[in-house]
N, CA, C and O of each residue as an XYZ file, in Angstrom:
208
protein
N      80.139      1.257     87.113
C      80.782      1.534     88.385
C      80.549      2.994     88.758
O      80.451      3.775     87.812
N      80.441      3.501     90.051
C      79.812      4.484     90.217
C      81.638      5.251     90.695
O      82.603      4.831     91.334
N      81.290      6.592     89.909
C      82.699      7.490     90.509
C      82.413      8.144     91.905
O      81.341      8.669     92.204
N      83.528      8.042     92.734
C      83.992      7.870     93.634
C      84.510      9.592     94.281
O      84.635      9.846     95.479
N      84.657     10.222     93.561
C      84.905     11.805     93.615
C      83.442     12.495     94.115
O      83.441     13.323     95.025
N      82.265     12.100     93.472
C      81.535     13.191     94.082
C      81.067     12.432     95.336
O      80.409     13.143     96.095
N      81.265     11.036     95.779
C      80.457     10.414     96.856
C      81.209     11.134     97.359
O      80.517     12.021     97.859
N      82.533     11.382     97.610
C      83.071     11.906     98.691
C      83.194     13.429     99.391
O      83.544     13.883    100.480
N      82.674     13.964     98.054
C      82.061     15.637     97.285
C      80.866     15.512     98.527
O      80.869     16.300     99.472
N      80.155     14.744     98.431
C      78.971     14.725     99.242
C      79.158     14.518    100.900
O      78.736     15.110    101.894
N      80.125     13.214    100.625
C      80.959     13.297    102.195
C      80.712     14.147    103.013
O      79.790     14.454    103.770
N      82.218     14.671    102.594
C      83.021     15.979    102.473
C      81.732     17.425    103.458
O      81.671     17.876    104.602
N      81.089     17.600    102.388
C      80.187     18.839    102.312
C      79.235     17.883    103.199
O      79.532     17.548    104.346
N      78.221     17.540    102.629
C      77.034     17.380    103.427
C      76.761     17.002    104.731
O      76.026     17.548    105.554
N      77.730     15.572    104.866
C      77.738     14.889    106.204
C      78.813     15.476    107.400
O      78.451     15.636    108.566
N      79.562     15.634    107.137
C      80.672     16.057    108.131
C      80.478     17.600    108.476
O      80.661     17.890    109.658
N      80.199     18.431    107.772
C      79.824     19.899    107.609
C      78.500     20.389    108.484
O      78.350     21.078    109.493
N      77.588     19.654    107.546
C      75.961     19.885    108.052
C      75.395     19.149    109.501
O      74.762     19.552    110.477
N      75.884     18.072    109.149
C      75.182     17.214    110.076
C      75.745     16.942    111.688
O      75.188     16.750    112.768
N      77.475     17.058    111.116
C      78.144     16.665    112.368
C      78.694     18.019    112.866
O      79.099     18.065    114.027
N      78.751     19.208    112.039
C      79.415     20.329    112.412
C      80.621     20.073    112.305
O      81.205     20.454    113.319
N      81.389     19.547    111.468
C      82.548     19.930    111.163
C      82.910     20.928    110.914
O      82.224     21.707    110.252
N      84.544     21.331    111.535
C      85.111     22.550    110.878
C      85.390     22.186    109.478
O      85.281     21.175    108.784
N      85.813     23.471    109.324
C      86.524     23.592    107.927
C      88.039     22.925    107.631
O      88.496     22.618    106.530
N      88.714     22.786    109.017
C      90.210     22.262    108.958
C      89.803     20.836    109.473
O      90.774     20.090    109.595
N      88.758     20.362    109.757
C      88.540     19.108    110.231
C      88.310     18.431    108.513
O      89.147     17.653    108.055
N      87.470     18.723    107.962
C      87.023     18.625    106.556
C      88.336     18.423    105.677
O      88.569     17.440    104.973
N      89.196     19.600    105.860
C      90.709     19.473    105.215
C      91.577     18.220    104.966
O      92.185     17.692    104.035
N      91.265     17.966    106.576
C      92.393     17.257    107.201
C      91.819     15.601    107.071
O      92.339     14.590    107.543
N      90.758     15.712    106.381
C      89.909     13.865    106.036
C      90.337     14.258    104.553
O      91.048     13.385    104.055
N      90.122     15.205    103.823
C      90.250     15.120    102.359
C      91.585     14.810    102.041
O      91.774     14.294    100.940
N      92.810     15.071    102.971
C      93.972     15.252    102.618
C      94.221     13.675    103.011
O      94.977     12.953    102.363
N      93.509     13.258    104.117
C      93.669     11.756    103.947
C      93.471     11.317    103.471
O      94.416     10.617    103.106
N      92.063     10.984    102.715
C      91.604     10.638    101.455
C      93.091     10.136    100.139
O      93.618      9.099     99.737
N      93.264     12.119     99.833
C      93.859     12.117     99.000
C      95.569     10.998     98.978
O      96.250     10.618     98.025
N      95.714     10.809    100.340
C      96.780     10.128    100.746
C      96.766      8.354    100.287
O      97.562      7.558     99.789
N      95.470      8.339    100.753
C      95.141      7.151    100.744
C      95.314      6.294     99.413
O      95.766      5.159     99.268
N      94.679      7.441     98.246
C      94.752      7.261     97.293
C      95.930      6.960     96.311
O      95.995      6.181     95.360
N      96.644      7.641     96.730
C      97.855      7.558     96.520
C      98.986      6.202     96.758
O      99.854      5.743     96.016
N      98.532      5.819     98.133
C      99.333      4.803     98.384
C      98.377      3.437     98.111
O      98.855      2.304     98.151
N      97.019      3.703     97.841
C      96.630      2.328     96.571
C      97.218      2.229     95.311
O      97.659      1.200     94.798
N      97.204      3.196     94.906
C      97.793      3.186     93.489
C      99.107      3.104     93.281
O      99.490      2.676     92.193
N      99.872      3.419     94.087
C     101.227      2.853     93.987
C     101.955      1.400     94.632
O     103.090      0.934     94.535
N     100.460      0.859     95.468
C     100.689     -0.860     96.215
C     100.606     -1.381     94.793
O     101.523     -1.766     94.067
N      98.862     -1.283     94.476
C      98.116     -1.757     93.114
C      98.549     -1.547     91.748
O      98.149     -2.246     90.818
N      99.386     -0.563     91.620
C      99.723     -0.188     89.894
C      98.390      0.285     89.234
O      98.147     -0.080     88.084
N      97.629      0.979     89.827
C      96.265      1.213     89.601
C      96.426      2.959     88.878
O      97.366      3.674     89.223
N      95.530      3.363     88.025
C      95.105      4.411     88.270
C      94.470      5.142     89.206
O      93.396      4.794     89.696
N      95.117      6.246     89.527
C      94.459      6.842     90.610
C      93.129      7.585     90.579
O      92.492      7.818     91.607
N      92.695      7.983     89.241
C      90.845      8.246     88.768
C      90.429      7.137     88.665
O      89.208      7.260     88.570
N      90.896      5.296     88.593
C      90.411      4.534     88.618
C      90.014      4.259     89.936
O      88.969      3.611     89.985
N      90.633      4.612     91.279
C      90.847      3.916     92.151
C      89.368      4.862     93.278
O      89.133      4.488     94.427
């Protein structure tokens, strides 16, 4: 299974940054969703959240 941290490492940086010109608080403000997101799988699922 492929980890899920740097696809978004790449996201994050490469695509939204480089390509689309993202700001820096635009970038923030998807990671912090991300990180949200994550959160509320793992507490629907009973999952680990480095699993998820």
């Amino acid at each position: 299974m492929m980890a899920l941290a740097p696809v978004l490492r790449a996201f994050f940086t490469d695509r939204l940054m480089t390509q689309y010109g993202a700001s820096p608080r635009t970038v923030a403000s998807y990671r912090g969703t991300f990180k949200l997101a994550a959160v509320a799988i793992r507490s629907a699922t009973s999952a680990v959240t480095a699993a998820v």
